[in-house]
C-alpha angles and dihedrals in degrees: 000000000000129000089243098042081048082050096045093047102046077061096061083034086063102025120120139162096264093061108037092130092053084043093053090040098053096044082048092060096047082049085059090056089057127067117274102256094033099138101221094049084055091047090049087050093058101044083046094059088037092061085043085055094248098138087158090051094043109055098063081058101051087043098055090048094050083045089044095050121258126182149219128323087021101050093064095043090049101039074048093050095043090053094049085052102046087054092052089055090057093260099111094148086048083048095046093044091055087050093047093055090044092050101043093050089048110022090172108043114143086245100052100109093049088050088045085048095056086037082065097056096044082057081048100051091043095061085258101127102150095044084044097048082044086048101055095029079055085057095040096047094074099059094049114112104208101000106049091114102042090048086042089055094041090050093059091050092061103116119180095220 
């Protein structure tokens, strides 16, 4: 690992809610140190301003790392985090498109039942319950030791109506 990925990640190491501007401050100076169009600098910009609550500020950058190329572990995490920030600025099918791409290119990304939890919120949010309650029971079955099938059927049988 790299001196500036160690630096980066001493930051989110130390990083709480009391201090989001030194946080942001502080990743924006180790961005400095990194070209311009370097995707995980970008990346680190947008979950900075994320943390900070600067949802606006945040998705260009998380646009311009997933169009500059970067690359796993980040990418999940970032195509995630944009989602989730896309929903909190009142855009969840915007949001849920992004995931189901996501999700129907890499089914079984590490990060696909993060991406199917916040899948779940988007259906909320979009007056959606029961597709959003199909949608996180469908992420939780599998890791149900004796009652995966019977939370998986009942899951399917979920109606709206």
């Amino acid at each position: 690992m790299d001196d500036w990925r160690q630096r980066v990640d001493a930051v989110w190491a130390d990083a709480d809610d009391t201090r989001e501007q030194q946080t942001l401050d502080t990743i924006d100076a180790l961005v400095a140190e990194r070209p311009a169009n370097d995707p995980e600098a970008l990346f680190e910009a947008a979950s900075a301003r994320d943390f900070a609550g600067r949802e606006v500020d945040a998705e260009p950058f998380y646009r311009a790392a997933l169009a500059h190329g970067l690359a796993e572990p980040y990418r999940g995490q970032a195509i995630v985090q944009l989602a989730s920030t896309l929903r909190n600025l009142d855009r969840p099918a915007e949001a849920l498109g992004l995931l189901r791409d996501f999700l129907g290119a890499e089914p079984e990304h590490p990060l696909a039942d993060a991406a199917r939890a916040f899948a779940a919120l988007c259906l909320f949010d979009d007056g959606m319950p029961a597709d959003a309650l199909r949608e996180a029971l469908g992420a939780l079955a599998p890791h149900l030791p004796r009652y995966s099938r019977s939370v998986t059927a009942y899951a399917a049988a979920l109606d709206d109506d």
